[in-house]
C-alpha positions as CSV (number, residue, x, y, z in Angstrom):
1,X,-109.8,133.6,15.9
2,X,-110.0,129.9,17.6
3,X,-110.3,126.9,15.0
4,X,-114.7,126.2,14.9
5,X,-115.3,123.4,17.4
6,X,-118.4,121.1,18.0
7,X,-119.8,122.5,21.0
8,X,-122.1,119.3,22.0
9,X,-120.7,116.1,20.3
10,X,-123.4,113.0,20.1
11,X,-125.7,115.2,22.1
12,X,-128.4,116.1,19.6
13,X,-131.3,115.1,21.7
14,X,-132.7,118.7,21.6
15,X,-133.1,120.9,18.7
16,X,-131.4,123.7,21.2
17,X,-128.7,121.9,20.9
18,X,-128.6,121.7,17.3
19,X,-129.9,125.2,16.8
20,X,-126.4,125.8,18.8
21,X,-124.2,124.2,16.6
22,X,-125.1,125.6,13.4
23,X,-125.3,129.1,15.2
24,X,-121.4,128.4,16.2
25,X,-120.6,127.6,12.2
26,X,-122.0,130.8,10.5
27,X,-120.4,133.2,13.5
28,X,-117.3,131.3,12.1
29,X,-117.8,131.8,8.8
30,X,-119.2,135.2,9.4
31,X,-115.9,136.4,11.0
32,X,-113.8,134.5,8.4
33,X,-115.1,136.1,5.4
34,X,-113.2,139.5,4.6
35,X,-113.1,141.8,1.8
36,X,-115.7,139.6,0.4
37,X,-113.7,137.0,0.4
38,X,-114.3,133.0,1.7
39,X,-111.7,131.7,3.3
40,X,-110.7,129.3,0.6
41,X,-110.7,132.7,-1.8
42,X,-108.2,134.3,0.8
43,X,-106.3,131.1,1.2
44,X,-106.0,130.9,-2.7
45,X,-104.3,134.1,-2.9
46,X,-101.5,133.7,-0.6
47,X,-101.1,129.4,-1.2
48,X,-100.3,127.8,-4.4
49,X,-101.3,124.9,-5.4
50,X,-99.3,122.6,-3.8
51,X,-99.5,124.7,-0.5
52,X,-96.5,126.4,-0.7
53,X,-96.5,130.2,0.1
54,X,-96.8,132.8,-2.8
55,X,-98.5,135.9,-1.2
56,X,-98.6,138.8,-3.1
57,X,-95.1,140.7,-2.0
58,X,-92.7,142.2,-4.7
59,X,-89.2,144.1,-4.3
60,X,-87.8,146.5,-6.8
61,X,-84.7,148.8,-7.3
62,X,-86.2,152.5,-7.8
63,X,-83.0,154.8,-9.1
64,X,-84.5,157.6,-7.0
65,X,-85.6,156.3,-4.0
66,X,-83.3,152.7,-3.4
67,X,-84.6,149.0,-2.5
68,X,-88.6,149.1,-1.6
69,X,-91.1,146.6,-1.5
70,X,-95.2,146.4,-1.5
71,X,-97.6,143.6,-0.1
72,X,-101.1,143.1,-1.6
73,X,-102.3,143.6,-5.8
74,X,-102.2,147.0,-7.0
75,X,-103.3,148.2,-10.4
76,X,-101.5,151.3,-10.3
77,X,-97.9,150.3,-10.9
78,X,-96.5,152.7,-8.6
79,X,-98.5,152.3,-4.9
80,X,-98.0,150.9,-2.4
81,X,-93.9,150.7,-2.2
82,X,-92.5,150.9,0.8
83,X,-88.9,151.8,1.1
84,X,-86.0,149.4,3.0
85,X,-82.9,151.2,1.7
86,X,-81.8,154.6,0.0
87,X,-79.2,154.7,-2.5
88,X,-77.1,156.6,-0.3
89,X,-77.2,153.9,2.3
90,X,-76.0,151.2,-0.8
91,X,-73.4,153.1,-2.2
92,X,-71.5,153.5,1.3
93,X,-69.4,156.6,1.9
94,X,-67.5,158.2,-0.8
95,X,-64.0,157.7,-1.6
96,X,-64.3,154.0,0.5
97,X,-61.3,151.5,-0.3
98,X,-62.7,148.3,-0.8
99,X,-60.0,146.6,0.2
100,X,-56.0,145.3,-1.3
101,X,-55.1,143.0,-4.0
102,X,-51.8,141.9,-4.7
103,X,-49.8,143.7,-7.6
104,X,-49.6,142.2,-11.1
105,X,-46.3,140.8,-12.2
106,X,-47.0,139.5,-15.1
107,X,-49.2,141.5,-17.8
108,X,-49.3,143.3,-21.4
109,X,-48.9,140.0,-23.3
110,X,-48.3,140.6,-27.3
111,X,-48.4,137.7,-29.6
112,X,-46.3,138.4,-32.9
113,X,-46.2,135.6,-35.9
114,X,-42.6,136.9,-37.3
115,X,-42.3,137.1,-41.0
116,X,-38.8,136.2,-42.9
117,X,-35.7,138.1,-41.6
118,X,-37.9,140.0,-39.2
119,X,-36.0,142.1,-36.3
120,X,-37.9,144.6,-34.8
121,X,-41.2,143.7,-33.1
122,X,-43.4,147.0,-31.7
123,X,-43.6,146.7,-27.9
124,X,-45.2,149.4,-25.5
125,X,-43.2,149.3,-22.5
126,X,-41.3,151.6,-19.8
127,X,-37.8,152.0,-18.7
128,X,-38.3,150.4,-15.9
129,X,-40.4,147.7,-16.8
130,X,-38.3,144.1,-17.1
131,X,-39.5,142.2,-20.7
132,X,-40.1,138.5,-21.1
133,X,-39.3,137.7,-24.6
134,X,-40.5,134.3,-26.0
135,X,-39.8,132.4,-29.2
136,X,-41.5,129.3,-29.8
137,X,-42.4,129.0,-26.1
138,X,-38.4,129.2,-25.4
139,X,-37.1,132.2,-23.1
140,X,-34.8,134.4,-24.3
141,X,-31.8,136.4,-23.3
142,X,-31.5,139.9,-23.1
143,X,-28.1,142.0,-24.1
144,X,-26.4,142.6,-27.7
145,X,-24.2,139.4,-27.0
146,X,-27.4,137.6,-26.8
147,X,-30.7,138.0,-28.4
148,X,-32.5,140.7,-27.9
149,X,-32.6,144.5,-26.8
150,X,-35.0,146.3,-26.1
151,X,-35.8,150.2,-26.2
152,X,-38.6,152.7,-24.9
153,X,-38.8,154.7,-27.9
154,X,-39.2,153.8,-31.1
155,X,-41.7,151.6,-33.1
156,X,-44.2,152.2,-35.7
157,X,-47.4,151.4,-33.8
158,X,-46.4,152.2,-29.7
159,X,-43.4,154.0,-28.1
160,X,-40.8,150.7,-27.4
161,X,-39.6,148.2,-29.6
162,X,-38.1,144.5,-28.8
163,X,-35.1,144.1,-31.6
164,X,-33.3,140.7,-32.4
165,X,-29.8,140.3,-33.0
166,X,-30.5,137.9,-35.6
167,X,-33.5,138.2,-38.0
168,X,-36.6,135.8,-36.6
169,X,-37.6,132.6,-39.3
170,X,-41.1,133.5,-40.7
171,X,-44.1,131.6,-39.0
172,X,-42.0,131.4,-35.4
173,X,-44.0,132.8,-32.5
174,X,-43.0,135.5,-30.7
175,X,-44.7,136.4,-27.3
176,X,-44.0,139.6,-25.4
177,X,-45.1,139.7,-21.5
178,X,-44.1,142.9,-19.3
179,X,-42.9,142.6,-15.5
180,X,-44.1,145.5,-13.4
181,X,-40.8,145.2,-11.4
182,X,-41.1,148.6,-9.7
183,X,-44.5,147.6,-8.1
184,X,-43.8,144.2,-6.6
185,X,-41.0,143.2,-4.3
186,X,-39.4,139.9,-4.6
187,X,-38.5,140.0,-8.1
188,X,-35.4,138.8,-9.2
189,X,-33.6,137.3,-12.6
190,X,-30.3,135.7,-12.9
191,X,-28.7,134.2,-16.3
192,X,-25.6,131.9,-15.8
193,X,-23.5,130.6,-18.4
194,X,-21.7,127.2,-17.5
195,X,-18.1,127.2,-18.4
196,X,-17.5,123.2,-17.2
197,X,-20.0,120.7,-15.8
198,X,-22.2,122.6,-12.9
199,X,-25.2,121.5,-11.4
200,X,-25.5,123.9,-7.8
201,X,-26.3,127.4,-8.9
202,X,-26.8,130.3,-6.0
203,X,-29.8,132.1,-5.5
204,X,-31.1,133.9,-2.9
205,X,-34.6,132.9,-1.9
206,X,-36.7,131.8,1.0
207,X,-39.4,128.9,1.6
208,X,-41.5,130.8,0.6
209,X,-40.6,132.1,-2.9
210,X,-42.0,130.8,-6.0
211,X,-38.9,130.4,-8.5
212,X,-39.0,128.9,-12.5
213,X,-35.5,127.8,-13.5
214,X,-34.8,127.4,-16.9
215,X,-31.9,125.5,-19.1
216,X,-31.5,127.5,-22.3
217,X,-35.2,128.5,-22.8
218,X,-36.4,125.6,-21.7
219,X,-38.7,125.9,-18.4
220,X,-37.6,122.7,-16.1
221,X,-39.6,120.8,-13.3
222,X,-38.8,120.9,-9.6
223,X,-38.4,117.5,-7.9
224,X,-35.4,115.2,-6.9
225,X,-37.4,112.6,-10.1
226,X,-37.5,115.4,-12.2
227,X,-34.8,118.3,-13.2
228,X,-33.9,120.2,-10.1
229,X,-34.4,120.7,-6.1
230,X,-34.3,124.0,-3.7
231,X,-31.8,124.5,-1.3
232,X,-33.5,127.5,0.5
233,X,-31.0,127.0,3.6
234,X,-28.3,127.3,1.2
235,X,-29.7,129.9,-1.3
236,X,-29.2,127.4,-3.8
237,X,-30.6,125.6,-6.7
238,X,-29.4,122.3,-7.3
239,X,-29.9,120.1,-11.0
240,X,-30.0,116.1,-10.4
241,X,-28.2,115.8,-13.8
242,X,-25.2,118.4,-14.0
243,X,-25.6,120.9,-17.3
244,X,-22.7,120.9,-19.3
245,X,-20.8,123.8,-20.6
246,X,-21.7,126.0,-23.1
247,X,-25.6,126.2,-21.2
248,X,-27.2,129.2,-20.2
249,X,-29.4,128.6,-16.7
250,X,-31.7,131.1,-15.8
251,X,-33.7,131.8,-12.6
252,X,-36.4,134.2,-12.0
253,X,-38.9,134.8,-9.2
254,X,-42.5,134.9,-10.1
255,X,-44.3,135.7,-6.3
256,X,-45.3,138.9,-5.2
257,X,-44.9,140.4,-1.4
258,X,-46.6,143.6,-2.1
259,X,-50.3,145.2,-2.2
260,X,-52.5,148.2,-4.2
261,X,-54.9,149.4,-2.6
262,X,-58.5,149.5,-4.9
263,X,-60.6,152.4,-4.3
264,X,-63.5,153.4,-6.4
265,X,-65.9,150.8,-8.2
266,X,-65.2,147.9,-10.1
267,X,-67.2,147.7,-13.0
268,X,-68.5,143.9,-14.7
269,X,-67.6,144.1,-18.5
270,X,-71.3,145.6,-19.3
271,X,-69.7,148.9,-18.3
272,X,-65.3,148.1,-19.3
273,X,-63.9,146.8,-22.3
274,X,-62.5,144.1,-20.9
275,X,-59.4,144.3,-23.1
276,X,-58.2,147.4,-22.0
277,X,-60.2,147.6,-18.7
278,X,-61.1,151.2,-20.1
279,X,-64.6,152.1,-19.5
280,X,-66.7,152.4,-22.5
281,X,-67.5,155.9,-24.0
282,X,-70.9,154.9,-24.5
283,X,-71.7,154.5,-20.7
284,X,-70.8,157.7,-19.7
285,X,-72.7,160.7,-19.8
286,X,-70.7,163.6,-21.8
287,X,-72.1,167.3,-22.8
288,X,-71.0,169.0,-26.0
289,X,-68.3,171.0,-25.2
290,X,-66.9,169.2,-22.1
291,X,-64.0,167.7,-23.6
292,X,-61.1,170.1,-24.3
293,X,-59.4,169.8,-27.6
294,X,-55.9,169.4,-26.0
295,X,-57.3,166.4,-24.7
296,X,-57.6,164.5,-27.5
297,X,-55.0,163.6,-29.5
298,X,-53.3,165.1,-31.9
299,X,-55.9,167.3,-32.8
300,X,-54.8,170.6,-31.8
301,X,-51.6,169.7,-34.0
302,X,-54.1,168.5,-36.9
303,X,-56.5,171.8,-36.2
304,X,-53.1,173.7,-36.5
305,X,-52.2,172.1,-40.1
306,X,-55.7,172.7,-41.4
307,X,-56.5,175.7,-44.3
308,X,-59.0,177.4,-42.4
309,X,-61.8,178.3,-44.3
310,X,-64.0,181.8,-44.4
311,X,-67.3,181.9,-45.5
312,X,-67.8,186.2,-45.9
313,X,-68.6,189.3,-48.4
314,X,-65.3,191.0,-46.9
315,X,-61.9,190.1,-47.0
316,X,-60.9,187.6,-44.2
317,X,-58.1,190.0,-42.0
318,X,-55.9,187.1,-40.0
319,X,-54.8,184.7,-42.8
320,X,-52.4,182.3,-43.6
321,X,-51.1,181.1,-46.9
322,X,-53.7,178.4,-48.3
323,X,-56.2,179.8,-46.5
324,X,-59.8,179.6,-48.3
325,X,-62.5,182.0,-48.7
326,X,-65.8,181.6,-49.7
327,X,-66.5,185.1,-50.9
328,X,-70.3,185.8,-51.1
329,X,-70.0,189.4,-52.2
330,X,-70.4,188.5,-56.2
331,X,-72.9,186.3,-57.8
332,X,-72.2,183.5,-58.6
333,X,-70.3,183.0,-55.0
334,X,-66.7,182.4,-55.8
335,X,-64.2,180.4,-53.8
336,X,-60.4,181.8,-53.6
337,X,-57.2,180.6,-51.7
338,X,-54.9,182.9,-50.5
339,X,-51.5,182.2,-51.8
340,X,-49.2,184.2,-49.4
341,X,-49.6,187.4,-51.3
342,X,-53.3,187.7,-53.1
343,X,-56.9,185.8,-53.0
344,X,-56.6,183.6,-56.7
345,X,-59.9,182.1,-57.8
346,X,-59.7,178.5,-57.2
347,X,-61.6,177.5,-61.1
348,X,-61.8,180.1,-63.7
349,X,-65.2,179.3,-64.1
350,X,-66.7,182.9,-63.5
351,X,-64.4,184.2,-65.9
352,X,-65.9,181.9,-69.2
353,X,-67.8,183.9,-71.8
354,X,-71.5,184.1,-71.9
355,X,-72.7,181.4,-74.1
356,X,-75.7,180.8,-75.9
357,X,-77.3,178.2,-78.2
358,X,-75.2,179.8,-80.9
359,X,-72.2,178.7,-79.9
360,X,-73.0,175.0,-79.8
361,X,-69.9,173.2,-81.1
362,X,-68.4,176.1,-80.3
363,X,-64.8,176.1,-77.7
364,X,-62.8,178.5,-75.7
365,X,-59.5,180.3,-76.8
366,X,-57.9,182.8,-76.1
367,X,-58.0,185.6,-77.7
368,X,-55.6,187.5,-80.9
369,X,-54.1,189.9,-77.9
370,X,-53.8,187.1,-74.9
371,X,-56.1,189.4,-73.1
372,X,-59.7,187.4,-72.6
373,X,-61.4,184.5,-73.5
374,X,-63.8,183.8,-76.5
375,X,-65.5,181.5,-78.5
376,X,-64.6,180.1,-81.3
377,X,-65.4,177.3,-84.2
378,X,-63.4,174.2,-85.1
379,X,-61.9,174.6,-88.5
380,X,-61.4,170.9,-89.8
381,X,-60.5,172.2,-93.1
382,X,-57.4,171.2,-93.6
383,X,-58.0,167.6,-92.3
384,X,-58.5,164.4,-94.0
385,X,-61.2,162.4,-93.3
386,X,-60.6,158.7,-91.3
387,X,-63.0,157.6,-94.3
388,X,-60.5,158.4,-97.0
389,X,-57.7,156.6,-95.7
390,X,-56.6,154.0,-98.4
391,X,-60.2,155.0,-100.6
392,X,-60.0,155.7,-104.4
393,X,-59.5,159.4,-104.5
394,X,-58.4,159.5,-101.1
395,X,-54.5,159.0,-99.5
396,X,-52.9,156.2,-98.3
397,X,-52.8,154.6,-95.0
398,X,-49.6,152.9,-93.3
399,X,-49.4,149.5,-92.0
400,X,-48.1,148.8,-89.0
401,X,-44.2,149.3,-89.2
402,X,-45.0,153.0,-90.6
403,X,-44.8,152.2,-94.5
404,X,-47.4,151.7,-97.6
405,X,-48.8,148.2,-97.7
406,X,-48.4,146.8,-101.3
407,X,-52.0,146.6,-102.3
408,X,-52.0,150.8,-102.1
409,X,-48.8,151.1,-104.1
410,X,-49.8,151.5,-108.3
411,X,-49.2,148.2,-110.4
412,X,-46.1,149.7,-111.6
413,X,-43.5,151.0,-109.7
414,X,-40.9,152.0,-112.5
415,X,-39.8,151.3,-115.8
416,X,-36.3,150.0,-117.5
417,X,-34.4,149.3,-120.7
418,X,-32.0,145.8,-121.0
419,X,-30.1,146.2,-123.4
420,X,-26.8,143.5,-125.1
421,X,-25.0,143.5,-128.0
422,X,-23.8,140.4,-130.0
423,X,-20.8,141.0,-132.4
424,X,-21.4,137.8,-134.3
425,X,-24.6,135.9,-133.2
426,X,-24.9,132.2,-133.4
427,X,-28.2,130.4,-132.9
428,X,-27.9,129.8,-129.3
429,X,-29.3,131.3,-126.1
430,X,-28.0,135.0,-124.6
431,X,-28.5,135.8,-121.0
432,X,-28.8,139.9,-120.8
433,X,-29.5,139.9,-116.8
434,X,-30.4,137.9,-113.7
435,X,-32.6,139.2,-111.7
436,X,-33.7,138.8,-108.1
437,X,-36.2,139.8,-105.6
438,X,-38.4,141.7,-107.5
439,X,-40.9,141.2,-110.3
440,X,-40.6,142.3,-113.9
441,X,-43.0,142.6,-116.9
442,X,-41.5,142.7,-120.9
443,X,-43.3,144.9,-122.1
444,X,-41.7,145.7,-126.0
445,X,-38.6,144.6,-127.8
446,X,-36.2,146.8,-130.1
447,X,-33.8,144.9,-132.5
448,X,-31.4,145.4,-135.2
449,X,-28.2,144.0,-137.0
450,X,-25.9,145.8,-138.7
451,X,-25.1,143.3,-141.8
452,X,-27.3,139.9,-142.2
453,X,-30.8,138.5,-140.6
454,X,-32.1,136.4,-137.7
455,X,-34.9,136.0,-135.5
456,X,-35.4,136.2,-131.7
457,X,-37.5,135.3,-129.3
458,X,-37.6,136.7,-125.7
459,X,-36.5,133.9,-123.0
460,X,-37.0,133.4,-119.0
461,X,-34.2,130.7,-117.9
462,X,-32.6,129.9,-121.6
463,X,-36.3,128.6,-122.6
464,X,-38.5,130.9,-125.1
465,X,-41.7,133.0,-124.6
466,X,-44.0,134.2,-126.7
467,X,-43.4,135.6,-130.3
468,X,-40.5,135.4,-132.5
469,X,-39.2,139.0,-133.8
470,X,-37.1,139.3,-137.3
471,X,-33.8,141.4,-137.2
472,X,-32.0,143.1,-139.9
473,X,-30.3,146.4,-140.6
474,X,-33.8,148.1,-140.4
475,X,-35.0,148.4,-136.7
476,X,-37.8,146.2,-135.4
477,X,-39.6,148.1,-132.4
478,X,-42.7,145.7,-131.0
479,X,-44.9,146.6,-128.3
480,X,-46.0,143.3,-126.6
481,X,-49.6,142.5,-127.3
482,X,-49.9,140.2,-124.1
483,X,-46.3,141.5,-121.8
484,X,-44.5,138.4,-120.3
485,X,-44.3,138.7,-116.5
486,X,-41.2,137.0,-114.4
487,X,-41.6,136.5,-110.6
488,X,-38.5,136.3,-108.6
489,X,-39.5,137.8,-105.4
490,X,-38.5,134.2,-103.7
491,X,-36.1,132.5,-106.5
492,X,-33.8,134.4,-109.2
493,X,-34.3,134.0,-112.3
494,X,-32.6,134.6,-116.0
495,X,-33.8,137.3,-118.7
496,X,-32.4,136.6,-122.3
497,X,-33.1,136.2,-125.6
498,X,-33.1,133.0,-128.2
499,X,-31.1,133.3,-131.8
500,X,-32.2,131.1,-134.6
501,X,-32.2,131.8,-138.7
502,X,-28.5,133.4,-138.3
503,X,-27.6,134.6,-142.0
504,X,-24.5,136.6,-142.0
505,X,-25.0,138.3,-139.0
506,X,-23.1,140.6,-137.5
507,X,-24.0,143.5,-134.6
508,X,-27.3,142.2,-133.2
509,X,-29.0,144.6,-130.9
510,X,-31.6,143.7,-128.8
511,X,-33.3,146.4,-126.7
512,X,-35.9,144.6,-124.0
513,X,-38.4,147.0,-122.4
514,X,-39.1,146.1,-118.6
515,X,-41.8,147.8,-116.2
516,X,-41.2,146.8,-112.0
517,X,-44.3,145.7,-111.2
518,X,-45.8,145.5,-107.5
519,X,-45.3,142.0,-106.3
């Protein structure tokens, strides 16, 4: 429709002509207005604010039907779509390479921190895979003359092992990379030992090969400023310092000539672990069933190892030795193993007694003819009560080396007699015994003369205790009223007797009546 004009500009002499120009408005406006809608109401729905387009168009991704898209405001989430592209036409044909990428050279890095002494570091790797053994950042050397060898068996955690001639210092770094030699060209490694002064070295290269040289471990820098310069005319490598003897040069190739081809999908890590570039189990759609047990590993030789167990009222047929079976033919079920000959019970459970409140307290022998079990009561009496040990009444307990403590033991522990005989007394002190380590009590004296008198008096030491006794012919037997103890569990000490009164004595006897007493 043509923008509204003004038909008769400054030419409203006549209301005709007026009457025309208002006519010429509402036939505009009449023709604009659709759906209902004024024309600002349909610009407002395809404008924005700032007049920049935003009609009513959306695109989606249906997973049946492929890329579609709608124009205009539905309420019913699903009209309107219109389809641009089918899934078949974005996934391409099957099978499609999507192109080549150059082979990996370098890959299946393994960081080990060695521990003390540590030789053997667990390394997955193939025969013909070349290793790239690292300690501290510094190459090493393959070969048993050197420092390392390597093997594709072996190892704890991975078939292949990397082993040191020497035993590694605990905290160095080892690092672990693999070359993929058989799947790249241009690959090559040489290890030179310098017997005088060198500093040319042959290798055979082209412009175009990438090389890293080098000097015992150490990687060097290309450049006439820095270590060393190509000769690629020459096949050469050329140091601007010569290495001296006793050096170890080595020269490797790190470029690759050759190509895989990729065919399939590449997934983004959403769908790979991105460690091991296996896709995740969780993405992928697996029924119950699907996956045969040989395929996973070790179980059929775990399966194999297994008791296999039988839940039946018959006897299980095909069995091996420890084999269980649940056998529901009996009440309670019982469960047996078979032991290469017979099902045994597993607990002898079902073959307890019946008990009842009665036997309470009660436990389970065997019977007088080894035949059955039974019940029967504890007989404690023949035992001693705990509560008696060391009571009045009771027996004795044992301290800890296995013997009586001295409070249990009685107050006296035996009984003696000293005895001495003076042939002609004088009034002086006499020492009968010395005694030591133990403790004695006096408990009586017994003395007599055979001619004459005199008195005594029991002494400890040469000094006198207690009463003093008359002696003559006639015996003089006293029990002590109050005994006189001597301690000489820590110092010795003298048992004796004191003479005074001597008249014409001759053949005194004294008798002294001791008890060993509990220190």
């Amino acid at each position: 429709m043509a923008r509204i004009r003004q038909q008769y500009p400054q030419n409203y002499g006549s209301s005709g002509n007026i009457n025309t120009e208002f006519e010429n408005v509402i036939r505009y406006l009449n023709a604009a207005e659709l759906g209902n809608s004024t024309v600002g109401e349909l610009l407002q729905k395809i404008f924005d604010a700032d007049g920049n387009f935003d009609g009513p168009i959306e695109l989606r991704k249906d997973s049946a039907a492929g890329i579609q898209y709608r124009v205009g405001e539905y309420t019913d989430p699903e009209s309107g779509w219109v389809t641009l592209a089918t899934l078949a036409e974005l996934r391409g044909e099957s099978g499609q390479d999507v192109g080549e990428i150059g082979a990996p050279i370098i890959f299946g890095r393994v960081d080990y921190t060695a521990t003390s002494a540590q030789t053997d570091f667990d390394y997955a790797h193939e025969t013909t895979d070349e290793i790239l053994v690292y300690v501290d950042g510094v190459l090493q050397r393959e070969g048993a003359t050197h420092d390392y060898t390597t093997s594709d068996t072996g190892g704890s955690a991975s078939a292949g092992v990397v082993t040191f001639n020497s035993g590694r210092t605990a905290g160095e770094i080892v690092a672990l990379f693999k070359i993929r030699a058989t799947a790249i060209t241009g690959y090559t490694r040489t290890d030179a030992d310098t017997v005088n002064a060198q500093a040319v070295f042959p290798f055979v290269f082209n412009e175009d090969t990438k090389l890293q040289v080098y000097k015992n471990g150490i990687l060097q820098r290309e450049g006439g400023a820095n270590d060393y310069t190509l000769q690629p005319a020459n096949n050469t490598v050329t140091f601007t310092t010569a290495v001296p003897s006793g050096n170890v040069v080595t020269i490797l190739t790190v470029e690759n000539t050759s190509v895989q081809a990729v065919t399939g999908m590449m997934f983004e890590e959403n769908y790979v672990d991105t460690a091991s570039g296996l896709i995740r189990f969780d993405k992928i759609t697996i029924a119950n069933g699907d996956i045969a047990q040989a395929k996973v590993s070790d179980l059929v030789t775990d399966l194999g190892s297994k008791a296999k167990l039988t839940v039946s009222s018959s006897t299980p047929v095909t069995v091996a030795t420890g084999d269980l079976w649940h056998d529901t033919s009996v009440t309670p079920n019982q469960l047996k193993f078979y032991d290469g000959t017979q099902w045994l019970r597993t607990s002898p459970d079902s073959s307890l007694p019946t008990f009842t409140t009665s036997n309470s307290g009660q436990f389970v022998k065997v019977n007088g003819t080894g035949t059955a079990l039974e019940y029967g009561t504890v007989d404690l009496s023949s035992v001693v009560p705990v509560t008696q040990k060391g009571a009045a009444n009771g027996v004795a307990s044992l301290d800890s080396s296995g013997r009586l403590p001295s409070s249990q033991l009685p107050e006296v522990l035996s009984s003696d007699s000293l005895y001495l005989n003076v042939a002609t007394p004088s009034a002086q002190n006499y020492a009968i015994k010395r005694i030591y380590r133990q403790k004695l009590r006096v408990d009586g004296i017994s003395i007599q003369t055979t001619s004459g008198t005199c008195t005594v008096q029991i002494s400890f030491d040469g000094v006198g205790y207690g009463s003093t006794f008359s002696a003559s012919s006639v015996v003089n037997e006293s029990v002590l009223g109050t005994p006189l103890e001597i301690d000489a569990t820590t110092v010795s000490h003298e048992i004796g007797f004191l003479v005074t009164n001597v008249s014409s004595t001759s053949q005194l006897e004294v008798t002294l009546a001791v008890s060993v007493v509990a220190s």
